[in-house]
N, C-alpha and C positions, 0 to 999 in steps of 0.2 A: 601273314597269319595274325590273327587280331586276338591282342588279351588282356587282361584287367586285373588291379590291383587290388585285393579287397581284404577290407580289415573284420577281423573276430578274435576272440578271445582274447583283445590287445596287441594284438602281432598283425603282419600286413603279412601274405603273399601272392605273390604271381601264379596267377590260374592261364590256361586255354582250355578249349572245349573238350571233353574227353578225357580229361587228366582226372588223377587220383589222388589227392594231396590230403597229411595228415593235419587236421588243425587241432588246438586246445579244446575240451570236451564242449559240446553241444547239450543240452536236455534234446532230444528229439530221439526215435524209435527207428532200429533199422528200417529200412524202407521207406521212411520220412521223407518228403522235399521239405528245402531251405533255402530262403532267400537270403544273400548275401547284402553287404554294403558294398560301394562299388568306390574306390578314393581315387583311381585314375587310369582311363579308357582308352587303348588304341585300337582303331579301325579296319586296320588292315593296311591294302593297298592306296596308295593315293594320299589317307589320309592322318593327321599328326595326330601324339597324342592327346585325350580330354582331359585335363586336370580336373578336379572339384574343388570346390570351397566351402567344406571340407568334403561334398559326396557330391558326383558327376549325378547332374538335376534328370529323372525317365531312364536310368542307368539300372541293368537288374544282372544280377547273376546265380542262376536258379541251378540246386545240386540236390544231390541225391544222398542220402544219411545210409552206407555201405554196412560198416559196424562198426564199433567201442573196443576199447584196452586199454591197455598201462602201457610206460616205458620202461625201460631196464631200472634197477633200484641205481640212486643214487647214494652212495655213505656221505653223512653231515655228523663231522667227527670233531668236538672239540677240546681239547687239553689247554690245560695251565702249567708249565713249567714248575716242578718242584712245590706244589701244591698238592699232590695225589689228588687231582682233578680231570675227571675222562668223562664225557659223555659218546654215547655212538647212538647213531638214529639214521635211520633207513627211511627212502621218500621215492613214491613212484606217481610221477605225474599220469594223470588219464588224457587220452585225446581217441579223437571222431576222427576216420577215413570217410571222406567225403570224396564223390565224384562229379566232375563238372557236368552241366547238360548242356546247359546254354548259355552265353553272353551274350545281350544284346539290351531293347529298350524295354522297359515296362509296361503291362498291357493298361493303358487308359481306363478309368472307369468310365462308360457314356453312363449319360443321366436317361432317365425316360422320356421318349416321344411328347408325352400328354404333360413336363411338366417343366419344359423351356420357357426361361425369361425373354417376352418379346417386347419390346419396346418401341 
């Protein structure tokens, strides 16, 4: 089974095709595609994995933008011993449910017929 390491919002994770993974928010619109970055590629059978330096070169992993939300609050509570000093502050990170389509290679741009360098 073949799958890819790709980085966003600072964080790397492990995708296969068909998965649902949450990552750090996206700007993009439900229903959205997105192209990922791809840092290191396995093939499947037969063959090892691609490292990049730092991104695997015709490397794509193309997803689909599911929906948005928040995580649970976090409390960021700080006190100072015998100072009557209390601060309390609440923090909810957002992130994007993405789902994988495809991993695989990047479609080439061809140039047009009539405008090949021949030499």
């Amino acid at each position: 089974m073949s799958y890819a390491i790709i980085r966003t919002g600072g964080k790397q994770f492990r995708v296969e095709e068909g998965q649902s993974v949450r990552v750090p928010s996206i700007d993009k619109q439900a229903g959205e595609s997105v192209e990922l970055d791809v840092l290191m590629l396995n093939g499947g059978e037969g063959d090892g994995p691609t490292a990049g330096a730092p991104l695997v070169e015709g490397a794509r992993v193309a997803a689909t933008v599911i929906d948005h939300g928040r995580d649970d609050k976090i409390i960021v509570f700080k006190k100072k011993r015998r100072k009557q000093y209390k601060r309390k502050q609440g923090h909810r990170q957002g992130y994007t449910t993405l789902k994988i389509d495809s991993i695989g290679e990047s479609k080439k741009q061809e140039s047009e017929p009539g405008t090949q360098n021949t030499e």
